[in-house]
N, C-alpha and C positions, 0 to 999 in steps of 0.2 A: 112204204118200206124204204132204208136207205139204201144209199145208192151202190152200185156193185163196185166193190174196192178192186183197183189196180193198182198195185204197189209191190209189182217183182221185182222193179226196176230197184227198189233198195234194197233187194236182196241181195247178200256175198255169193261168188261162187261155192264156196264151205258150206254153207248154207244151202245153196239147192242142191248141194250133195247131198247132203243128208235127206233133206225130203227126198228125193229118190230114192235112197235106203229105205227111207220110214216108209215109206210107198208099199215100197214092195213086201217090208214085215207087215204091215198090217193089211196086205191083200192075202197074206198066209194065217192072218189071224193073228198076229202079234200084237206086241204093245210095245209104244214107243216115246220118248220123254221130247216133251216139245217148249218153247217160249209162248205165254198166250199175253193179253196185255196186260194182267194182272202178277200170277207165277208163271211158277215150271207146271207144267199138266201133265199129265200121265193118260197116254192117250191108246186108243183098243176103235175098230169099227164097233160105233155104236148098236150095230143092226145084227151083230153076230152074237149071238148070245155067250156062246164060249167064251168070246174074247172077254165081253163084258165084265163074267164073271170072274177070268184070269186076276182083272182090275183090283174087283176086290177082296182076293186073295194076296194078291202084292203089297197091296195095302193093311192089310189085316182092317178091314172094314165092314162095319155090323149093316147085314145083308138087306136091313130095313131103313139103311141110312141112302137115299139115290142119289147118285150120283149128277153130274149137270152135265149137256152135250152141247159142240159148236156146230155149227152150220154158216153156210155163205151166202143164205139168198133164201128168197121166200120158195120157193119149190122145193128146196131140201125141208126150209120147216115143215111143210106141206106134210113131207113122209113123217113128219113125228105125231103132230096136234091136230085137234078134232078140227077146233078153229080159232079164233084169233079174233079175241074179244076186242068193241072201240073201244077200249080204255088199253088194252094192251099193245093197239096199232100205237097210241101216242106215245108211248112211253117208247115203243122202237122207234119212232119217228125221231125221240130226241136225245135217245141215249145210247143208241145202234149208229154204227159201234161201238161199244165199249161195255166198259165192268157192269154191266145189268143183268144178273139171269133172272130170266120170268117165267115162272113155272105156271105152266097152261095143262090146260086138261091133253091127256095122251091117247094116241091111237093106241088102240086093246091088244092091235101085234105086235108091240114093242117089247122088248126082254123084260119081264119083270123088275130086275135088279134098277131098270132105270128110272120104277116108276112110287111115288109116295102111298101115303096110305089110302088117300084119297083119290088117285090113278092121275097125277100131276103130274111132267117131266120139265123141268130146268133146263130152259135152251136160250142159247145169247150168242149172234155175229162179234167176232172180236177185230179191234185194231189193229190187232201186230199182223205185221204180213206176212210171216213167217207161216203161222195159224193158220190163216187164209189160204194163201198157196200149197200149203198140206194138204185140207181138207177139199180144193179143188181139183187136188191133180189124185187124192183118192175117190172122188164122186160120191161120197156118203157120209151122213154124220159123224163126228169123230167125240168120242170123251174128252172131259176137260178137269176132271177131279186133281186137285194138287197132287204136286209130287214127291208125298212122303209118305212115311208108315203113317198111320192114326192115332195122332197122340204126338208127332213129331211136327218140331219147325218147319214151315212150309221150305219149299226150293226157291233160292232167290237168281241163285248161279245152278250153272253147269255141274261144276265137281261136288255143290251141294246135292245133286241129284243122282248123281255117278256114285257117291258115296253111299248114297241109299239103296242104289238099285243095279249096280253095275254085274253084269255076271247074269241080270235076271230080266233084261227088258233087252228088248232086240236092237233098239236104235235110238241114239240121243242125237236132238240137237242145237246147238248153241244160239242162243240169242244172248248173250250177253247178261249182263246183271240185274235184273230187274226190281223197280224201287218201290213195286205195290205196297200200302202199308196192312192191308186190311184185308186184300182178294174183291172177289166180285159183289159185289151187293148184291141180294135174291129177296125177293117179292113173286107172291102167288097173286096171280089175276083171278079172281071168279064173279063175272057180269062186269057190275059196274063198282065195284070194291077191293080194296087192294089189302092185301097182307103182306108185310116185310117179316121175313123170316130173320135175314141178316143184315144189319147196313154194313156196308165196306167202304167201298172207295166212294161210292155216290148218297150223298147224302140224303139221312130224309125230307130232309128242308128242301132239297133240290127235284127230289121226287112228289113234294107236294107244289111244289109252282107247275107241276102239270096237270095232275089230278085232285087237289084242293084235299086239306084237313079232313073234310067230311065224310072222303071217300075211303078211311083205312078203317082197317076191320083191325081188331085187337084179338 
């Protein structure tokens, strides 16, 4: 598993204001617009079904489409996934942190809306510290779905998300302008077989120097 990110120290004071804000909206069950290493996220405690579903109402988001969660550490994934297949450890090993969601099979109490058709949930540790420090100082999984309508240009800034959502999300906070071209890469792990749903930022050339050609399911 990688290793446990400490990185407040680059946070702005503006900055861990807001995580306090966002804290405290989303211990009341809100939703709050956050920097992940990819976009702008749109973020709900993953574990509250309400919230959840607020998400994809905000969204206008078709209810079969799941959404992806972050987490800090393998004891949070813990509360999400049955287990954590060896092909899915390497893949965290060498792309945890960052833009990789790996959708693993899901523990059965988890909200519906977060889970595929197959009962898979999308979860990935992110880089930005900002993310990180949210999700730790709330102690529970947090959503990570971009932060637009559906069907709309992801959030790359701030006032591009404000614009979207202002008036209707509890707490925004700034991380600055972010240059993702593509959002997170997602692959389903099942055994020893991999499916890529989406490439993004990680390629699949990149994800085959760890798991080899032979291992992807079409």
């Amino acid at each position: 598993m990688p290793h446990n990110l400490s990185q407040a120290h680059t946070i702005s004071a503006t900055a861990q204001a807001g995580i306090a804000s966002a804290v405290a909206a989303l211990k009341r069950g809100g939703t709050v617009v956050f920097p992940t290493e990819t976009l702008y996220g749109l973020g709900a405690d993953a574990l509250n079904e309400a919230a959840v579903e607020n998400v994809f109402r905000l969204k206008g988001r078709d209810p079969a489409a799941p959404i992806p969660v972050l987490v800090v550490n393998e004891a949070m994934l813990g509360q999400l996934v049955d287990t954590i297949p060896p092909l899915a450890r390497r893949l965290m090993q060498r792309f945890w942190p960052g833009p990789l969601t790996l959708v693993l099979r899901a523990q059965a109490h988890l909200p519906k809306p977060l889970k595929n058709d197959t009962g898979g949930i999308g979860v990935r540790i992110s880089s930005q510290p900002i993310a990180m420090q949210l999700i730790r100082a709330l102690g529970r999984p947090l959503t990570a779905t971009s932060a637009n309508p559906s069907g709309k240009e992801p959030a790359r800034t701030l006032l591009e998300a404000q614009n979207y959502f202002a008036g209707r999300v509890n707490a925004f906070i700034d991380g600055g302008t972010l240059k993702s071209e593509y959002g997170s890469t997602v692959v389903e792990v099942r055994g020893a077989r991999l499916k890529i749903i989406r490439e993004g930022d990680i390629a699949a050339a990149a994800l085959e120097q760890v798991v080899g050609k032979g291992k992807r399911r079409r």
